[in-house]
Every structure is written in C-alpha cells, then in structure tokens.
C-alpha positions as CSV (number, residue, x, y, z in Angstrom):
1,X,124.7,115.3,132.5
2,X,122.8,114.6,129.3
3,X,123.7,115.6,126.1
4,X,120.7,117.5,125.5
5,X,122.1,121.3,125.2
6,X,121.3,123.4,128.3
7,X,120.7,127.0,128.4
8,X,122.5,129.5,130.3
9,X,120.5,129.0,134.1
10,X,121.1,125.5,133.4
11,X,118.2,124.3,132.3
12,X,117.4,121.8,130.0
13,X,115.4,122.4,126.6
14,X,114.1,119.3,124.6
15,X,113.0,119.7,120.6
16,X,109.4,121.2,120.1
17,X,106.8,120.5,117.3
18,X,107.7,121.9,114.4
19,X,106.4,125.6,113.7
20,X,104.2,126.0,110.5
21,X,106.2,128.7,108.6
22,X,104.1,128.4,105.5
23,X,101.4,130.6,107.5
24,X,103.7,132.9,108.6
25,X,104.6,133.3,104.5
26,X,101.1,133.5,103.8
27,X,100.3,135.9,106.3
28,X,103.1,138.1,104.7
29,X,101.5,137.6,101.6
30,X,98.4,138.7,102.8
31,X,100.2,141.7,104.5
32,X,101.5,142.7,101.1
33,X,98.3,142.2,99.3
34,X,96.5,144.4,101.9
35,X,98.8,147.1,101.7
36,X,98.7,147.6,97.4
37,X,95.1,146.8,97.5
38,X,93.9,149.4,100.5
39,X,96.9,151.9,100.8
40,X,96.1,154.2,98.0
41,X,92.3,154.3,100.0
42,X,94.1,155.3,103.2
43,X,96.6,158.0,101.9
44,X,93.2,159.9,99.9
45,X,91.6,160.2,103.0
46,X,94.3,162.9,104.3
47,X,94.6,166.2,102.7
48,X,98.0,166.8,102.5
49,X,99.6,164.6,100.2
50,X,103.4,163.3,102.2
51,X,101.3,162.9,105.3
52,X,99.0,160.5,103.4
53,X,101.8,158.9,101.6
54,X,103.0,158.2,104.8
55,X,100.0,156.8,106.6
56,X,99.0,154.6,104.0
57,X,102.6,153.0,102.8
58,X,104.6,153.5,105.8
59,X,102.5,153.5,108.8
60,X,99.5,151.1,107.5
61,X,102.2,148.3,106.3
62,X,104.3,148.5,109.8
63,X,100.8,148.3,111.9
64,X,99.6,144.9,109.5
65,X,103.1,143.8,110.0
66,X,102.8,143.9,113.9
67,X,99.4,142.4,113.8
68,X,100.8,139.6,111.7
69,X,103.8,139.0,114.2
70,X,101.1,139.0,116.9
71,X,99.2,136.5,115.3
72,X,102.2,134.4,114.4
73,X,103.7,134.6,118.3
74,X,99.9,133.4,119.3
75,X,100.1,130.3,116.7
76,X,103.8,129.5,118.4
77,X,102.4,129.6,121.6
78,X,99.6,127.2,120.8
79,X,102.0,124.6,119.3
C-alpha cells in the first residue's frame, strides 16, 4: 500500500493543480459591488417597500452568490 491517503471505497487520490482562489475573492468582490451598486434599482421597482427591501438585498445578493459558486465549481472543474 502506498502512502498516498485513500478515501473511504479505497481509492486512491493524488494532489491536483492548485485552485486560483484569488478569482473566487474577486468574484465576491464583484458580488458585493453588484449588490450596493444595483440593489436600491431592484427594491424601487416593487411597490411595497419590505417586499422590495427583500428582493433587492436579500434575494438579489443570494441569487449573485449562487451564480458565483456556479461559476467557481465550473473553473474547478476545468483545472
């Protein structure tokens, strides 16, 4: 047996390339940026004022966030 650590099933994992985690930073960044720059637009569009409030800093930020996740999970499996 090698000393290379083994997973559960048994199988054997070796070291990857290294995972560029300054784009996942910067996609945060961008993520943040997008939400104080556009989320005051979004929560005017909607009449009543908590329903806005919530579109546009609670529902806007969580669906940027899952596109940046997506994006990063794509990049991972590229590398």
């Amino acid at each position: 047996m090698s000393d290379e650590p083994t997973t559960l099933l048994g199988r054997e994992e070796g070291k990857g390339r290294p995972y560029p985690l300054y784009l996942e930073r910067l996609m945060l960044v961008a993520v943040i940026v997008t939400t104080v720059a556009y989320g005051g637009n979004i929560s005017d569009q909607f009449n009543i004022s908590w329903l806005g409030f919530g579109i546009g800093f609670v529902v806007f930020p969580l669906l940027l966030l899952a596109v940046s996740e997506m994006i990063g999970r794509m990049i991972q499996s590229y590398q």
